[in-house]
C-alpha positions as CSV (number, residue, x, y, z in Angstrom):
1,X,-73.6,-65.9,39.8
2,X,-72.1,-69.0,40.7
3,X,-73.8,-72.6,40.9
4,X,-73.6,-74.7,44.0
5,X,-70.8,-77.8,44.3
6,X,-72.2,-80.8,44.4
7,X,-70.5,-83.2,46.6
8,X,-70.8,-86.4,45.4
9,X,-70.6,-89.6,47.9
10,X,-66.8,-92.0,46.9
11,X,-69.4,-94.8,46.0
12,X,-71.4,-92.8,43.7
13,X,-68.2,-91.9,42.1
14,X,-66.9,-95.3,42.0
15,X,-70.2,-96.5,39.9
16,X,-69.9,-93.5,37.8
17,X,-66.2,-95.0,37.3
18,X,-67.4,-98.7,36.7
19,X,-70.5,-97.7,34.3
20,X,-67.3,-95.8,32.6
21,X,-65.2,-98.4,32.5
22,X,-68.0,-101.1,30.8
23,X,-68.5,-98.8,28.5
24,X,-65.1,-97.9,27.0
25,X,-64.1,-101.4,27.7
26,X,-67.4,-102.2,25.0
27,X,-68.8,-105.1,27.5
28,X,-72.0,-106.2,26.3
29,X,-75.1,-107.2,28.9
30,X,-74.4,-110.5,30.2
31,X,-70.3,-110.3,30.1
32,X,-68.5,-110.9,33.0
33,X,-66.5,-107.8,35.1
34,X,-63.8,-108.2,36.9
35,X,-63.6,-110.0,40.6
36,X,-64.7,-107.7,43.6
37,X,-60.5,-108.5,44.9
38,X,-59.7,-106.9,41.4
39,X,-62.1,-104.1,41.5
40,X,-61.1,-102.9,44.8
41,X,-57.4,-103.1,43.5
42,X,-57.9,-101.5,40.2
43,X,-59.9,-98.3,41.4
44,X,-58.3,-98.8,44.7
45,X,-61.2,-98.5,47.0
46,X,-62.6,-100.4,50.0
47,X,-64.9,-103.3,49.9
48,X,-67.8,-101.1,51.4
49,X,-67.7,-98.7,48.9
50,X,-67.0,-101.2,46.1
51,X,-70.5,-103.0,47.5
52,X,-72.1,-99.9,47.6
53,X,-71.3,-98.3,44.1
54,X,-72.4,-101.6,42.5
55,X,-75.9,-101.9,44.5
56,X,-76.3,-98.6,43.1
57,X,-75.5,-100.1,39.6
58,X,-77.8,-103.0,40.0
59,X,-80.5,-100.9,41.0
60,X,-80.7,-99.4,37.7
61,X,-79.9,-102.5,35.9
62,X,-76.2,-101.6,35.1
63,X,-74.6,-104.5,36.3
64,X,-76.1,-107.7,38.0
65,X,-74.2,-109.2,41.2
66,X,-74.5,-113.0,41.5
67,X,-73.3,-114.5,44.4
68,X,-70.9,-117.0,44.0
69,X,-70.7,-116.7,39.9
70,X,-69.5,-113.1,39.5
71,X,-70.6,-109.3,38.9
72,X,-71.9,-109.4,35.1
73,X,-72.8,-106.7,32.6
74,X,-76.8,-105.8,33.1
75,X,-79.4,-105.7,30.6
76,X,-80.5,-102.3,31.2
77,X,-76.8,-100.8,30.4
78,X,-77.4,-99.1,27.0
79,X,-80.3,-97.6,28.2
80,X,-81.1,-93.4,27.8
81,X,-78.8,-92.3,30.9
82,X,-76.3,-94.5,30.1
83,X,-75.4,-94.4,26.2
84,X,-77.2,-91.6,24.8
85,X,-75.3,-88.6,23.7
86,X,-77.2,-86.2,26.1
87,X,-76.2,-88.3,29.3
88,X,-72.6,-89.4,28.4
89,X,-71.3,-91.6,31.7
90,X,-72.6,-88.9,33.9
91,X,-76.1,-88.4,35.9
92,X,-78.4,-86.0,34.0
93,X,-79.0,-82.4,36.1
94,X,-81.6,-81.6,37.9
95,X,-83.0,-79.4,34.8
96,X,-82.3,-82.0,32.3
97,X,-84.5,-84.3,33.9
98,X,-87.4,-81.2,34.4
99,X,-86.9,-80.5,30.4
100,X,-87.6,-84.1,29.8
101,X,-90.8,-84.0,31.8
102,X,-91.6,-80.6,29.7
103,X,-91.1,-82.4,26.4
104,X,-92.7,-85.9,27.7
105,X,-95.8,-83.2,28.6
106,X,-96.2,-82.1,25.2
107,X,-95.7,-85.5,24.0
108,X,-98.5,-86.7,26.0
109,X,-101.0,-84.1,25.6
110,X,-101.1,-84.3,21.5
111,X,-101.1,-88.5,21.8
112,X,-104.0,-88.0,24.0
113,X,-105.5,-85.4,21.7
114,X,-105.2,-87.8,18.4
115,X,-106.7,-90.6,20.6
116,X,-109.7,-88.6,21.2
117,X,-110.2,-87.5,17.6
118,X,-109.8,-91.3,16.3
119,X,-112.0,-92.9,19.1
120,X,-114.7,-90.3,17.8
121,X,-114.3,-91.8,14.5
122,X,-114.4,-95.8,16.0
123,X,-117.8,-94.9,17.9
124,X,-119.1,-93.4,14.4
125,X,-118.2,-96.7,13.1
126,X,-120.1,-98.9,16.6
127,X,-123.1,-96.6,16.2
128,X,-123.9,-97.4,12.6
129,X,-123.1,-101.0,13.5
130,X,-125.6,-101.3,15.7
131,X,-127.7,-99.4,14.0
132,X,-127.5,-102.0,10.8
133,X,-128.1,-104.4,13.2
134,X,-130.7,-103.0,15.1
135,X,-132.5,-100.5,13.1
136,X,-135.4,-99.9,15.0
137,X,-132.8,-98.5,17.9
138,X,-134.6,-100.8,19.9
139,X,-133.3,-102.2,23.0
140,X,-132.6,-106.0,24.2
């Protein structure tokens, strides 16, 4: 059975280009890229597209567009879908991102399931507080 091609838009291909490019090119948040004019000449695109794939990267905190000053490294670059061995430089599948809700699920559940059995504990230790305060049990 065969899977489906996904067509992927020229400016989502650009940013997976640029993200690429930062990357191998071991830019740290904060560092400078390249001019728009030498963008558009080095992956030889339009201006549209260029603005495009980098609104995309500045929506995930990839890169960081300041008018007039430049298009600089973002803070959020080595985050989990950009560095991590799972998600090279590429966007995570469909399923990848379902498994990680699957695991974040089980994740969840036990947290929530030690939080219980310890707040159990913590009211143990308000009851006999008050209690040692207030033996009779009587109220204010």
């Amino acid at each position: 059975m065969s899977t489906p091609v996904r067509h992927k838009r020229l400016s989502d291909n650009l940013a997976d280009q640029i993200r690429a490019h930062i990357i191998e090119n071991k830019f740290d948040p904060g560092d400078r890229h390249p001019s728009v004019a030498e963008l558009t000449a080095c992956f030889q695109v339009g201006y549209s597209t260029l603005r495009e794939a980098l609104k995309n990267l500045e929506t995930l905190g990839a890169v960081a567009v300041k008018h007039g000053s430049g298009i600089f490294v973002g803070e959020y670059l080595k985050s989990l879908f950009f560095l991590h061995p799972v998600f090279p430089a590429t966007q995570p599948s469909k399923q990848t991102l379902l498994d990680l809700v699957d695991a974040r699920e089980i994740i969840e559940v036990q947290s929530i399931a030690l939080a219980t059995a310890r707040m159990h504990h913590h009211l143990d230790s308000i009851r006999h507080a008050i209690l040692k305060w207030n033996p009779e049990g009587e109220q204010p």
